[in-house]
N, C-alpha and C positions, 0 to 999 in steps of 0.2 A: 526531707519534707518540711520539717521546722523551718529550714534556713528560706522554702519557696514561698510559705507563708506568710513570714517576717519581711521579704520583697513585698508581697502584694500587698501587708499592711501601711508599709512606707509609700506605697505610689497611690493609695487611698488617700492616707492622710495628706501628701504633696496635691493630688488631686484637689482636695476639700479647701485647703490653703488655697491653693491658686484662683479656685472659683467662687471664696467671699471676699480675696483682698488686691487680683491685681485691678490696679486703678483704672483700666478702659471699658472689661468686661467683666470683672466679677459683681458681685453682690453688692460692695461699697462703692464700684461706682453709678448705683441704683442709688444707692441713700444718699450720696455726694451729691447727685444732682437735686434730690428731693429739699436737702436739707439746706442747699447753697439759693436755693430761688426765693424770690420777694417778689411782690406783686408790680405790675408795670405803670399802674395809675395810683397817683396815691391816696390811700383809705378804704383800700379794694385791699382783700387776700391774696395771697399768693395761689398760683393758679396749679396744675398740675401736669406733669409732663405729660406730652400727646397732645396740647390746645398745637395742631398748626393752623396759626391763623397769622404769621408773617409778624405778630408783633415783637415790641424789641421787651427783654426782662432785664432786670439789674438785680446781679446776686447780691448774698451778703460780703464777697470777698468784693465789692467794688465795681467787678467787670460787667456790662450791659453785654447781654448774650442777646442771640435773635434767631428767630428760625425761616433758614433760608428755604425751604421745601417751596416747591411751587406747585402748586394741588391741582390748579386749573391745570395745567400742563402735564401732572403725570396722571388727574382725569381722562381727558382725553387722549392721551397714548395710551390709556387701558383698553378705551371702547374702538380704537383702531383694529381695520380687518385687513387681510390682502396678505400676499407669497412674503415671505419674509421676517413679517411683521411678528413682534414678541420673540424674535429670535427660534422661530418656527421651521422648522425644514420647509427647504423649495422644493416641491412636486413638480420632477420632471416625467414629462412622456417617454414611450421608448425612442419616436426617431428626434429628442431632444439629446438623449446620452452620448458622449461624445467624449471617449477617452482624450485626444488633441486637447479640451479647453484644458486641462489642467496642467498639460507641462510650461508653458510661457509663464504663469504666477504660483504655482501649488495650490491654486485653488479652482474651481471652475468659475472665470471670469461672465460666463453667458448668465449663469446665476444672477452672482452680483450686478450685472449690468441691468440685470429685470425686477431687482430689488428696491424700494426707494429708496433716495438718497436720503430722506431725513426718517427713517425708518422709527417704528419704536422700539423699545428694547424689556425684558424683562424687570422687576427687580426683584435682587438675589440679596439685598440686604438684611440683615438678621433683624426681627422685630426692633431692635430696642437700638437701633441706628435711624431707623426712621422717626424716633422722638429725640434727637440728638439736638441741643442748641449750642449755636457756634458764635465767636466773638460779631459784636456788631460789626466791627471795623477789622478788617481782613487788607491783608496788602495785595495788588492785585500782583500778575505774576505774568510771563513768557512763555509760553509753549512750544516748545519746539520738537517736531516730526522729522527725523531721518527716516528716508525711504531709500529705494534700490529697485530699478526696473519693477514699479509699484501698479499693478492694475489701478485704473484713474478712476472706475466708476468708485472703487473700499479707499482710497484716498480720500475723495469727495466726503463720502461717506463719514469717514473720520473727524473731516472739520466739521459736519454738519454738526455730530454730535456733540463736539466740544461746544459750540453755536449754541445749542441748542438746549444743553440742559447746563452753563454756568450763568449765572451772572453776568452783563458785558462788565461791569465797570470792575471785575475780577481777573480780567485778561487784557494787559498790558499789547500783545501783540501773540498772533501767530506763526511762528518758521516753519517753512518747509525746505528741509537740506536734503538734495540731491547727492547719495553716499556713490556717486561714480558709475550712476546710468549707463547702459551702453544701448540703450534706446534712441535711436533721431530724436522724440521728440522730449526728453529728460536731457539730452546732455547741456551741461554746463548750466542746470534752471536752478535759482534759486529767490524764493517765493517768502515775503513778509507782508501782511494782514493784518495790520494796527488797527488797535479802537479806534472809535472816534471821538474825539474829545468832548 
């Protein structure tokens, strides 16, 4: 009995450590951020985490942080209605159900095709990720999508969202690799979506 104790005391204490000191979620890095921010105009205080209002800060370590959240746009994907939308089950009818859709993708494609393409989506981010500021200057980056005899309407779908909720000048280009289709209309495609300058 001592010896199941003496575990539960160690995975208390490991617990307790872990949640004041590792540096992305514990405790300190609540006071890391508090403590590293300065104000973004000068002869103004330093502001408090949660202002999203897109402007850029410069901590004390040097680095201009910025908060890329885009309000207007996850406003209105909150007040968004319709099948799908928030990541909602689709309500089908009975003579809608239809064991067939599902074996061509593993999923029922009649769905997805009734679904919109720039749909909204939940968010599932912990509170204190939505107060997150990230460097001003970000490298932008390539995307690349392998698929495989892929329903076209959750393809679409896909780019939309990367479209939809990055930054453009964060996405260098979009790939889409064709992993050996045996579709007519996938074989041999292969698909790149560059910014525009």
């Amino acid at each position: 009995m001592k010896r199941r104790q003496k575990r539960v005391l160690q995975m208390a204490f490991l617990f307790m450590v872990a949640l004041i000191f590792l540096p992305n979620v514990g405790l300190w890095s609540m006071y890391r951020e508090k403590s590293l921010m300065k104000s973004h105009e000068p002869g103004e205080q330093g502001f408090p985490l949660g202002i999203n209002d897109g402007h850029i800060y410069t901590w004390t370590d040097g680095l201009r942080r910025r908060d890329w959240h885009d309000n207007e746009s996850i406003r209105k994907d909150s007040q968004r209605v319709g099948k799908g939308e928030h990541g909602k089950p689709y309500p089908l009818a009975e003579d809608e159900c239809d064991d067939s859709v599902y074996k061509e993708n593993g999923f029922n494609i009649y769905v997805s095709n009734n679904i919109a393409l720039d749909r909204s989506l939940p968010d599932i981010r912990h509170p204190n990720c939505k107060q997150k500021l990230y460097l001003e200057n970000l490298p932008n980056t390539s995307i690349i999508i392998p698929f495989h005899n892929e329903g076209w309407s959750s393809l679409l779908r896909t780019i939309h969202s990367i479209t939809n909720r990055t930054p453009d000048h964060l996405i260098a280009e979009i790939i889409l690799v064709d992993d050996y289709s045996d579709r007519g209309k996938w074989q041999n495609c292969f698909f790149s979506l560059r910014a525009s300058a």
